[in-house]
C-alpha positions in Angstrom: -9.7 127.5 -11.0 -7.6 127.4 -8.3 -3.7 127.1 -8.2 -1.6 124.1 -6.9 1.4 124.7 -5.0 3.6 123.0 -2.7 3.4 123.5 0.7 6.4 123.9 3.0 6.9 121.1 6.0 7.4 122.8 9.2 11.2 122.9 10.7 13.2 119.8 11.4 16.4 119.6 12.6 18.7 117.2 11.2 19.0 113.7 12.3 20.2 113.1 16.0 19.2 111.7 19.3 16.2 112.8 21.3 17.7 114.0 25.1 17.3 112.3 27.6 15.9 113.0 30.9 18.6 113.7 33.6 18.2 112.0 36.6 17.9 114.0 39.4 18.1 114.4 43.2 14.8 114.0 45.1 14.6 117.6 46.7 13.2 117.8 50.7 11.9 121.3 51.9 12.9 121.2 55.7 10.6 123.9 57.9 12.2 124.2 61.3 13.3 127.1 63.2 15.9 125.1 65.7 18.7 125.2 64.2 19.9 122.4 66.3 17.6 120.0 64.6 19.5 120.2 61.3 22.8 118.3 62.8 21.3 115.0 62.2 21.3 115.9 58.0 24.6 116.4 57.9 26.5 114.5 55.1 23.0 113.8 53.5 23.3 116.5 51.2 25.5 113.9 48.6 21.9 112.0 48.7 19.1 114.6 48.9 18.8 118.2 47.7 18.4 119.6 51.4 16.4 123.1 51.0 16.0 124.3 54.6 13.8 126.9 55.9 14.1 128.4 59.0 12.4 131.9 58.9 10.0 133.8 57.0 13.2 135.1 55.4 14.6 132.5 54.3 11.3 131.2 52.7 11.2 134.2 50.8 14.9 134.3 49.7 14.2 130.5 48.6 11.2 131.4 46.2 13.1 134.4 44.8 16.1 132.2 44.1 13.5 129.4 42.2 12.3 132.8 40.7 15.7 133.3 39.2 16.2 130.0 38.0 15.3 127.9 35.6 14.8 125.0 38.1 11.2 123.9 38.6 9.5 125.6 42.1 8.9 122.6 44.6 9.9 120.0 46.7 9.3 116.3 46.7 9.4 115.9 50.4 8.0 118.2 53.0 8.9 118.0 56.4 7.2 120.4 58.4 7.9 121.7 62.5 4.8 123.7 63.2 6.2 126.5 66.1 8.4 129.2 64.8 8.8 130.4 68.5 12.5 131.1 68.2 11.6 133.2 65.1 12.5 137.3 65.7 9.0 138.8 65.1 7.6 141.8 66.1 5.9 141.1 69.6 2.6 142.7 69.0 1.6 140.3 66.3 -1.4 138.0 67.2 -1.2 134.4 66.6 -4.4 133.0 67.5 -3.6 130.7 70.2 -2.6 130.9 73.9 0.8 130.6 75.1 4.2 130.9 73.2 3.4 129.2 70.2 4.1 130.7 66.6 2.4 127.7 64.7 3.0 129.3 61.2 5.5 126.4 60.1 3.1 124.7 57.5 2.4 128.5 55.9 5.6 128.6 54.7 5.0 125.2 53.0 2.8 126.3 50.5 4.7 128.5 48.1 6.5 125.6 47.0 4.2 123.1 46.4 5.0 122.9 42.7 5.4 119.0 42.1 2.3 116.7 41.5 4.5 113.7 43.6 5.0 114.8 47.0 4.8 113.5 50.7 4.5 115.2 53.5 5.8 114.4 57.4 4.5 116.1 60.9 7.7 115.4 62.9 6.6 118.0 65.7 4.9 116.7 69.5 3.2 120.4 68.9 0.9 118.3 66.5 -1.4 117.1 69.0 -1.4 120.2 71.1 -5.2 121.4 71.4 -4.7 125.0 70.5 -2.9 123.5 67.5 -6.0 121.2 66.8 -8.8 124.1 67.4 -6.4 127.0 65.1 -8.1 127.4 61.7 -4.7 128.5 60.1 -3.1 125.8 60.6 -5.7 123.1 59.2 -6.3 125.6 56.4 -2.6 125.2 56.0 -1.9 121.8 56.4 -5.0 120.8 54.3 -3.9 122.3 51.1 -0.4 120.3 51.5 -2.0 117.1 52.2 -4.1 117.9 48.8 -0.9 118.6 46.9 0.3 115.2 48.5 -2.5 112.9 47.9 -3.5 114.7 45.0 -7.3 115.0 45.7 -9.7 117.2 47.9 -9.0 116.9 51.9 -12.1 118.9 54.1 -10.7 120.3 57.7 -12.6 117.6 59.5 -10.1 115.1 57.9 -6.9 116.7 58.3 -6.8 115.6 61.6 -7.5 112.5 60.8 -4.6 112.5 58.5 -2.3 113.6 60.8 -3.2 111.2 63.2 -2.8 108.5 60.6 0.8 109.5 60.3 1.5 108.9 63.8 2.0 105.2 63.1 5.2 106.0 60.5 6.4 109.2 62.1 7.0 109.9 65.9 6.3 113.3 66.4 8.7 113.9 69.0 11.6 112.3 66.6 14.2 114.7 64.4 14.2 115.7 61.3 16.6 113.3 60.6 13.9 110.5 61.5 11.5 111.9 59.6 13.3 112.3 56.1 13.6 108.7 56.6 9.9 108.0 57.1 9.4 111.0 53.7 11.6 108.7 51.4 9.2 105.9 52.4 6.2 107.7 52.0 7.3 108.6 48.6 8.4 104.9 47.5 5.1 103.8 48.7 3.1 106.7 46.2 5.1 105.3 43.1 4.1 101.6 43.8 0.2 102.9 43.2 -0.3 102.3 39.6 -3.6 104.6 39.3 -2.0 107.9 40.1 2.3 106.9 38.7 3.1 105.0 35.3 6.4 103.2 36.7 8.8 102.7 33.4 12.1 100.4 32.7 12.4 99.1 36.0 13.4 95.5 34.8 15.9 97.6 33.1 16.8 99.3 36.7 17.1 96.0 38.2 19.2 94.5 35.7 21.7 97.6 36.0 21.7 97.1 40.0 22.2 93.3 39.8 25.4 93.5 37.8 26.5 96.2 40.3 26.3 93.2 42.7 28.5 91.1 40.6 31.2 93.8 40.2 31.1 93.8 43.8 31.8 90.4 44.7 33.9 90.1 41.8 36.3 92.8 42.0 34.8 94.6 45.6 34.8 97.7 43.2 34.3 101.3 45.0 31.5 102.6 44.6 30.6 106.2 43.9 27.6 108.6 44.4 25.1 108.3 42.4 25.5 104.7 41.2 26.3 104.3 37.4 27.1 102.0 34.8 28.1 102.7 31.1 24.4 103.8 30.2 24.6 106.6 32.6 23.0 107.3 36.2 20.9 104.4 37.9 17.8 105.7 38.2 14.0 105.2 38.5 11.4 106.3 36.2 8.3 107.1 36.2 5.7 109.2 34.3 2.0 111.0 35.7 -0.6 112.8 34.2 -1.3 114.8 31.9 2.1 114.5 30.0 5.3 114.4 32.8 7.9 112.0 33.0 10.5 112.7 36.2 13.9 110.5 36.9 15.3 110.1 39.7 18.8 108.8 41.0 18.4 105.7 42.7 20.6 106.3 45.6 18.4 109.1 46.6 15.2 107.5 46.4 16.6 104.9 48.4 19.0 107.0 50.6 17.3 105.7 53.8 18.0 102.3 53.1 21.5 103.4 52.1 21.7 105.0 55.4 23.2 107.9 54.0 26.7 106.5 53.3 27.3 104.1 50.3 29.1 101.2 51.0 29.3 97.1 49.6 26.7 95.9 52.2 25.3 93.6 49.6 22.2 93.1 52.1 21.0 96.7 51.1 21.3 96.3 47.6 19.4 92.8 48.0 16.9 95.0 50.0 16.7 97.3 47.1 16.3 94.7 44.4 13.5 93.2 46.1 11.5 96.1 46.6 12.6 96.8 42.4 11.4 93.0 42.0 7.9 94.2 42.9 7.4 96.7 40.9 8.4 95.1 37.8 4.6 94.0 36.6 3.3 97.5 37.0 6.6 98.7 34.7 6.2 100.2 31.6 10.0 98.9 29.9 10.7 101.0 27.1 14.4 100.4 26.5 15.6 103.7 28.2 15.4 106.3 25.2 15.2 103.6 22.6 11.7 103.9 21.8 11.4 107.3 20.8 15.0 106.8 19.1 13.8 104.1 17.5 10.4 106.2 16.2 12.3 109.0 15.0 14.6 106.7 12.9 12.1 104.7 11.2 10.9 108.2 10.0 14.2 109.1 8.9 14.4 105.7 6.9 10.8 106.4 5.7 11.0 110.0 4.6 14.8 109.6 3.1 16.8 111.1 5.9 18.8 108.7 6.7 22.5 108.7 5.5 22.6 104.9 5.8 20.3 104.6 2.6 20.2 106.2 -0.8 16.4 106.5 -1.1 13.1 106.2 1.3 12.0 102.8 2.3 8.8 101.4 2.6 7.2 101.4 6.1 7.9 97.5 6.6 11.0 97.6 5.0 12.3 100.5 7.4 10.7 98.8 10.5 13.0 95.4 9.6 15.8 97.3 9.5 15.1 98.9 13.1 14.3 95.7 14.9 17.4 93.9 14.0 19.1 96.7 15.6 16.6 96.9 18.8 15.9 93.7 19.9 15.0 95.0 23.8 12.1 96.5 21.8 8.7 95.8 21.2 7.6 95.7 17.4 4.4 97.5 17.8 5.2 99.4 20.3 7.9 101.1 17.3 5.3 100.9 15.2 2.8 102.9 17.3 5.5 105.5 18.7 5.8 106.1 15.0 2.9 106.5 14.0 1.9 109.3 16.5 5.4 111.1 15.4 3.7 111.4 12.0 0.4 112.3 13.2 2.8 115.0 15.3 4.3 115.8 11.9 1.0 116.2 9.9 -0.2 118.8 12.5 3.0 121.0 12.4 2.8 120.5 8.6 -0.4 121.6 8.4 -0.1 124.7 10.8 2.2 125.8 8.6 0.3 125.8 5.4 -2.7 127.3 7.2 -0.4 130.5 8.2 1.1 130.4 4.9 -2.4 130.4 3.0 -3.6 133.3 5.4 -0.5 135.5 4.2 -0.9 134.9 0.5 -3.1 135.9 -2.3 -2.8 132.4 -3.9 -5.2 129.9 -3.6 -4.4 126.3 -2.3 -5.5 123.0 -2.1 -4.6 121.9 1.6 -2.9 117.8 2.0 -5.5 116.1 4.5 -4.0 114.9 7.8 -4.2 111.8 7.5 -2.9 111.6 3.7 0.0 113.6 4.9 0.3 110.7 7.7 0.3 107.6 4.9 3.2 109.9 3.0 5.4 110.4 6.5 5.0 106.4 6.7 5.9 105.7 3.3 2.7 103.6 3.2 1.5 102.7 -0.8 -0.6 105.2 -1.7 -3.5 102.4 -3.8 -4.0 100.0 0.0 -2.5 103.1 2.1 -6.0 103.5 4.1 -5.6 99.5 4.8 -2.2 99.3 5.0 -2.7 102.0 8.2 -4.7 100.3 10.3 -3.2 97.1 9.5 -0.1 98.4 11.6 -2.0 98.1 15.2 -5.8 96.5 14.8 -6.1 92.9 15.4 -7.3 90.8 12.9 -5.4 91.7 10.2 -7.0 95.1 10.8 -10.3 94.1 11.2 -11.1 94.9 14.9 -9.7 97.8 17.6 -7.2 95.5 19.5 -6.8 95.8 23.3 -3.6 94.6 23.7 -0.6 96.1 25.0 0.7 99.0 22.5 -2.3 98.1 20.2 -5.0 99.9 21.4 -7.0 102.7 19.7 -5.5 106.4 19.8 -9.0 107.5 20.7 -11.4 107.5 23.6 -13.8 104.9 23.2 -17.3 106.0 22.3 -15.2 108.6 20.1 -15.0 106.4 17.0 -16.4 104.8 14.0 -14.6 101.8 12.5 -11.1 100.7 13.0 -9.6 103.0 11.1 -10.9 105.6 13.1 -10.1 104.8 16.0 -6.1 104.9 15.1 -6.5 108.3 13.3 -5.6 111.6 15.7 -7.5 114.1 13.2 -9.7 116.0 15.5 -8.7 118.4 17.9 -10.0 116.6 21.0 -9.0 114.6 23.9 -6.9 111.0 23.2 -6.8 107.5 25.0 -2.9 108.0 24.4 -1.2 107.2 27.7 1.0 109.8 30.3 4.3 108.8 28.6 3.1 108.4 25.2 2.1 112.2 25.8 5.3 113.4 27.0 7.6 111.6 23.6 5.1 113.5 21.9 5.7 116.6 22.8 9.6 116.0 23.6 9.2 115.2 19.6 7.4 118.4 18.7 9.8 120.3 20.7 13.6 118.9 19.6 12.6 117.4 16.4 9.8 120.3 14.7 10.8 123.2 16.9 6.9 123.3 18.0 7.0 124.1 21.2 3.2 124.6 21.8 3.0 128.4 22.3 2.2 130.5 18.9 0.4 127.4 17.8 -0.8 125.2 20.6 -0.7 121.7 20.7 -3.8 119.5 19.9 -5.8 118.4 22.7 -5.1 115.2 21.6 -1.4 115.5 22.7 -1.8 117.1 26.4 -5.2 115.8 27.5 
């Protein structure tokens, strides 16, 4: 007969916030060996994180110093000058053209091609140079940046197409300057295309912007780089497969627009507000961080953690209590937040009785997942299988709903039944969506020390 024991949950730290993203600069990678070309970025570097390459050498000192860093390897904006004629190289080397030409500039792209969202601008009249056309290297080249751009396969016959394409937003004969300009657009024109970027909270953005406005006309306040209110940086949002989520300050997404100098020309931000305006039905609004705040403290109210009550509270009970305090949120998209925070749980908790059960002599009876799930959610343990799928299926649980933060956890064709379809117990990959993903592992990581490595995540969570 074998003997019962408790298991041990997996680490938690005590109650607090989940971070929050920092917003950040959008970062340009400027290839150009005359120097001369770099006057017209000067002052930009208060909007744009201005990495510029004008050697071999400097490439190289550039990846060694990502190397050394615990900044992510990349850029968001490539502007690329093919001839590195002014370059000091040997004079025996061959280049595989005729004349002068060095046309090596997009080579020293690729080591920093690191970022899923990224645009790329030609700003050089060497583009449509026919020695620059006919030279393998440099379609090779230039074909492997356009991939990382428009994230899918380009063959050589296209990349000329591509470039020529680009002729319409970028004159080739135009400075660097010009063509960051064109790059921010490029890039504001990639997040408006809801099949490849899940655009979050930019009602949220706009409101933040609008009241900037006000205080403008109101009090002609001075404004300050980036733009912020009380809830911290304005920025823009947006998440993209399998499980990333990037911020970044608006003032450098819209720098061009800006000009480059912040000032109370209420026309820009009216410019800025309008372009936010259409984006707004593709937005995903999550309250900023309240969602997964909100998650994690129904679970706290649900499992007993919470100083703000002497004992657990039911699932319903805990989910009143955390509305009346949120009422920017959604209720089941709380509900449904939690619920894949327990599922996260169950997992870890489980992990840790399987190591546990491999290191001792004692026999165990293992907690299923989803029995481990009911308990997290303080769900009745007599109706908890109905109470469960109750929380999301429409029809009082009677059929997989479609609607907005309702629909089933897993791929369809992958389940049997409604309750099923909201249960994450296999290892396998989920219909959970590209930010859902990355609270789920920002969860794992702050809240259960799992950070995927030892013990790796369940498909279910990164694919």
């Amino acid at each position: 007969m074998s003997q019962q024991r408790t298991e041990s949950n997996c680490p938690r730290k005590s109650i607090q916030k989940l971070s929050r993203q920092p917003a950040r600069k959008l970062s340009a990678i400027v290839i150009d060996d005359d120097k001369r070309s770099f006057e017209s970025l000067e002052g930009r570097e208060a909007f744009i994180e201005l990495n510029v390459i004008d050697s071999y050498v400097a490439a190289q000192n550039l990846l060694l110093q990502y190397r050394q860093s615990f900044s992510r390897r990349g850029g968001d904006l490539f502007l690329v000058d093919i001839d590195f004629a002014k370059s000091r190289l040997p004079n025996n080397l061959e280049w595989g053209s005729y004349g002068d030409l060095k046309p090596f500039g997009p080579l020293l792209a690729l080591p920093f091609l690191g970022r899923e969202v990224c645009t790329f601008v030609p700003y050089s009249s060497y583009w449509n140079d026919e020695t620059i056309y006919k030279n393998g290297f440099v379609l090779i080249a230039t074909s492997l940046i356009l991939a990382a751009s428009e994230q899918r396969a380009i063959r050589l016959n296209d990349v000329r197409r591509e470039i020529d394409e680009s002729e319409g937003e970028c004159s080739f004969g135009s400075t660097v300057g010009y063509a960051l300009s064109d790059a921010l657009a490029k890039y504001r024109s990639v997040l408006a295309k809801p099949a490849r970027i899940q655009l979050l909270d930019i009602a949220r953005t706009k409101r933040q912007l609008e009241a900037v406005v006000e205080r403008i006309k109101s009090s002609g306040e001075v404004l300050s780089i980036p733009l912020q209110d009380e809830n911290g940086i304005l920025s823009i949002d947006f998440a993209y497969p399998p499980f990333h989520l990037e911020s970044i300050e608006l003032t450098s997404l819209f720098a061009d627009l800006f000009n480059f100098s912040l000032s109370n020309d209420l026309s820009i931000f009216r410019r800025i507000i309008e372009i936010l305006d259409t984006w707004v039905p593709s937005s995903l609004e999550l309250g900023g961080y309240r969602l997964p705040e909100a998650a994690q403290k129904l679970l706290d109210i649900t499992e007993g953690l919470s100083d703000d009550f002497d004992e657990p509270l039911s699932f319903d009970k805990a989910l009143e209590t955390i509305m009346q305090g949120s009422p920017l949120l959604q209720e089941h998209a709380v509900k449904r937040i939690a619920m894949l925070f327990a599922w996260i749980k169950a997992w870890c908790e489980d992990c840790f009785a399987e190591v546990e059960a491999f290191h001792s002599d004692v026999e165990s009876e293992r907690t299923s997942l989803i029995n481990r799930v009911h308990t997290t959610l303080a769900l009745d343990k007599k109706d908890a299988a109905i109470l469960y799928k109750r929380l999301l299926a429409g029809k009082g649980g009677k059929e997989v709903s479609t609607k907005l933060w309702r629909t089933p956890f897993k791929l369809h064709g992958t389940y049997e039944g409604v309750n099923d379809a909201y249960q994450l117990d296999k290892d396998e990959p989920s219909a959970l969506t590209t930010i859902e993903r990355f609270m789920c592992i920002q969860y794992a990581k702050e809240v259960l020390f799992w950070d995927g490595q030892k013990v790796p995540y369940p498909r279910w969570m990164i694919e």
